[in-house]
MARGUMI-234659 format. One record per residue: x, y, z of N, C-alpha, C in turn; residue in one letter. Coordinates in steps of 0.02 Angstrom, whole numbers, plus 50000, padded with zeros to 5 digits. Example, Ala and Ser with C-alpha at 12.3 -4.5 7.8 and 13.67 -1.06 7.14 Angstrom:
REM MARGUMI-234659
506604971650390506154977550390506604983550390a506424988850354506844994750357506455000250394s
This chain:
REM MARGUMI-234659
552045564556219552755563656211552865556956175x553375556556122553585551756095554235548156082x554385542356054555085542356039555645544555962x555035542855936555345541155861555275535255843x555205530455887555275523355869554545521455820x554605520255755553885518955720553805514455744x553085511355747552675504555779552415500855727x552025507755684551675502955616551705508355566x551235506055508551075509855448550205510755457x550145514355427549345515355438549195516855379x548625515255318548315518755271547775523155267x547915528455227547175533855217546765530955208x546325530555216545285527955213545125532555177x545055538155234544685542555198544855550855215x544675555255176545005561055187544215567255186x544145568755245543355572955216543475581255249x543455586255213543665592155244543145593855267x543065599055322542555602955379542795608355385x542715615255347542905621855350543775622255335x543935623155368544645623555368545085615655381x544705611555425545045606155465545045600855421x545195594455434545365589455374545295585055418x544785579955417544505575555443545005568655417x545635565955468545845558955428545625551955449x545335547755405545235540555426545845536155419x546045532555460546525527455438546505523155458x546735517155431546605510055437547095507955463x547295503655537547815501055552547835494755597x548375491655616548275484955649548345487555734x548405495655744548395496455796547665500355827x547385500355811546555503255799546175500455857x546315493355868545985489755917546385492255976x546805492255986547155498056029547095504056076x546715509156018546755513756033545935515756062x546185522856093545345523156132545285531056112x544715532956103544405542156110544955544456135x545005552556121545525554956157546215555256152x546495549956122547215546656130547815550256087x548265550856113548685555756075549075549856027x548965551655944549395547955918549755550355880x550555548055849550915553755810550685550255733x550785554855664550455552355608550995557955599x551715553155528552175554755507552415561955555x552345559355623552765564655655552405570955690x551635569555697551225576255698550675571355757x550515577755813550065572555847549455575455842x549085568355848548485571255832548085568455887x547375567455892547035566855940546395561955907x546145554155916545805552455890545195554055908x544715554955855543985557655876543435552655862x543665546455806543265541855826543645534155801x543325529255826543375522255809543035518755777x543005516155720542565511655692542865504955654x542695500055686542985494255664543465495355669x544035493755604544875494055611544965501255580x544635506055580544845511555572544715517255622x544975521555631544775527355683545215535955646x544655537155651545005545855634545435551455689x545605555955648545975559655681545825566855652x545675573255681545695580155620546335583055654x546565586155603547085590955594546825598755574x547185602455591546655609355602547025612855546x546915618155520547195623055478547805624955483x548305625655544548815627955552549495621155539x549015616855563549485610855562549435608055477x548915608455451549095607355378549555614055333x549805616655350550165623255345550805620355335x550805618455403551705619555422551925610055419x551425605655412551655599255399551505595455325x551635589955305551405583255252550915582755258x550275582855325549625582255301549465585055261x549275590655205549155592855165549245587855107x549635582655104549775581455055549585573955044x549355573755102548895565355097548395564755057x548515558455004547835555654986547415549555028x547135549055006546875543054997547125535854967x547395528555021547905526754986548575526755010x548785534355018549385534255061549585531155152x550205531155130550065526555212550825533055248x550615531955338550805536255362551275533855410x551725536755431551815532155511551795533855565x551505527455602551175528055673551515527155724x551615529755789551705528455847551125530855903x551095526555948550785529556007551255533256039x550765539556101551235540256138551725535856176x552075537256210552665534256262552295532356323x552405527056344552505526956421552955526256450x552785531256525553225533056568553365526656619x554275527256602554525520656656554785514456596x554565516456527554865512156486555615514456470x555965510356430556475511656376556415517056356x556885521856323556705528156268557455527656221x556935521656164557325521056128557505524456081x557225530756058557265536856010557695541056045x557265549056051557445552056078556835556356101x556805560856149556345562156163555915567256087x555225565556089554885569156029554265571356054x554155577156034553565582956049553075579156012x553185577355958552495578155894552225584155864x552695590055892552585595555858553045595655800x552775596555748553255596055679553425605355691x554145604755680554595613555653554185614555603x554535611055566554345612255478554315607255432x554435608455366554585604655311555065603555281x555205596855259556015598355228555765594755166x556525593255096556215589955033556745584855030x556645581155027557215576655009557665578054953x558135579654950558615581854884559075575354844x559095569954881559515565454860559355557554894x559475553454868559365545154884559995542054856x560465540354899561035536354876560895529754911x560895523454889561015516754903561595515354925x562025510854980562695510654994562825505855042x562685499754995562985492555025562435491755080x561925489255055561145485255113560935493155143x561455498655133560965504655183560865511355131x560555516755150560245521755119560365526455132x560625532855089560815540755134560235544555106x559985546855155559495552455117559735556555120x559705566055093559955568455118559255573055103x559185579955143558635584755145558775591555142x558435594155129558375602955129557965606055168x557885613755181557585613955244557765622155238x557235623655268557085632655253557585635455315x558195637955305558505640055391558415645855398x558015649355378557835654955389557215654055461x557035648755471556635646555530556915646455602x557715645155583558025645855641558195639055687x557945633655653557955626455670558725622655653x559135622355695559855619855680559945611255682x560415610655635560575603055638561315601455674x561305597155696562155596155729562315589655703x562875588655697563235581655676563215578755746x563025570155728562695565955770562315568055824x562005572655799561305576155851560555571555802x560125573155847559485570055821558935573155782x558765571755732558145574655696557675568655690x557125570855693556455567455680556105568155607x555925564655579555715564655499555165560655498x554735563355490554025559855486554005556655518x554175559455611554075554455658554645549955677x554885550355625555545543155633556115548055676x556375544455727556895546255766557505544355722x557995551155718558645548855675559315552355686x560045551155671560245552855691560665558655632x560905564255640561145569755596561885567755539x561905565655493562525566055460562675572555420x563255573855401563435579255366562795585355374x562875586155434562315592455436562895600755401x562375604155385562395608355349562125614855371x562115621555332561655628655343560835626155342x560835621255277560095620455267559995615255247x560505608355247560325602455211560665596755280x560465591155281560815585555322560515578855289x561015575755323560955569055286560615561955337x560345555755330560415553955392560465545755348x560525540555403560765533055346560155530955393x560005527155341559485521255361559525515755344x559335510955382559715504755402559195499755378x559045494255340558715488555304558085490655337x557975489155416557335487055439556955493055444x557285499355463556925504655442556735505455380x557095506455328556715507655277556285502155253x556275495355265555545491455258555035491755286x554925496055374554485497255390554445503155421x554655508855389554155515055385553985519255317x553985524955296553705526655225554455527755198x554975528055233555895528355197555805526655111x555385520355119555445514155047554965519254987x554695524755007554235527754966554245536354935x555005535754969555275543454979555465542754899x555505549254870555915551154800556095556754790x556665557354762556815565454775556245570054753x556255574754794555635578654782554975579354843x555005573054883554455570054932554915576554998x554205579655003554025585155092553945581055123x554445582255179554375576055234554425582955306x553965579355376553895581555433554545582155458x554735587355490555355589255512555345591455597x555415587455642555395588655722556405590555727x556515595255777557315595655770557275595755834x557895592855858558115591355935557915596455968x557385593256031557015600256058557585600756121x558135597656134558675602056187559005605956113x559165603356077559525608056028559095614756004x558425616156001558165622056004558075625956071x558165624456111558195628556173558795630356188x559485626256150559995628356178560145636456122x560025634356053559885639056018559485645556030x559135645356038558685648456067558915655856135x559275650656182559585655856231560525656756216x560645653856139561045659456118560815662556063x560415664856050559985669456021559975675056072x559535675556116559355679056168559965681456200x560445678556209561125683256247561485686656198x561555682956126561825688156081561545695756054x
């Protein structure tokens, strides 16, 4: 379980495939940190580290999850963003986050607007994943909150310090970004689905 709240940036090392799975190395200041085992989110997707070495430690991602998320689209080079899980009994300064990415969305637009930023996104709704005005979406991990939501597009503002420290500063129209949607807002969906 997570918040949204990014911690750091992490860079690709190295990228080595194994049948279907995709072996990721990344380099980060939280590495010393982390131990075997450990659930970490990477732009919004959790993964599970399998090893440590020096300031880097890997993570694989399996076939299904390069499917339906941005891993697919990592090089080498690129940088991701990190959170650890949550602990229980802290703050929850996000909102609550699975690390299961829905889907994919594309960024359609970047407006600048006095020190802050509107992105706005697109998004397959044929998946069934709803947006609500000032409801929460997750975007590569990042906890955020819904503007001008839409059938299939929403907008969200980002504020100076976010976009200096997570990948916000590297987005261009066109950039697939991880898409987590309010997991009370899919269950509420969900069981009006089922009664209708």
């Amino acid at each position: 379980m997570f918040t949204g709240i990014i911690e750091t940036l992490g860079e690709v090392k190295a990228l080595q495939k194994e049948g279907a799975n995709l072996h990721i190395t990344i380099q980060s200041d939280l590495t010393s940190e982390l131990k075997i085992d450990q659930s970490v989110a990477h732009n919004g997707v959790c993964l599970t580290v399998v090893a440590i070495k020096d300031n880097t430690y890997t993570v694989t991602a399996i076939e299904e999850t390069l499917q339906k998320t941005n891993l697919n689209h990592l090089n080498v080079g690129a940088f991701v963003n990190l959170e650890r899980a949550m602990i229980l009994g802290s703050r929850l300064d996000g909102h609550i986050v699975q690390g299961h990415v829905d889907q994919t969305g594309v960024c359609k637009s970047i407006e600048e607007k006095n020190g802050s930023w509107f992105f706005t996104f697109e998004y397959d709704a044929a998946l069934n994943n709803p947006t609500i005005e000032k409801g929460s979406i997750t975007i590569d991990g990042t906890s955020l909150t819904v503007v001008n939501s839409g059938t299939n597009t929403f907008s969200v503002a980002i504020i100076p310090y976010t976009y200096e420290h997570t990948r916000f500063n590297t987005y261009k129209v066109g950039t697939v970004v991880n898409l987590e949607f309010d997991v009370i807002g899919k269950y509420v969906a969900k069981l009006m689905q089922t009664r209708s």
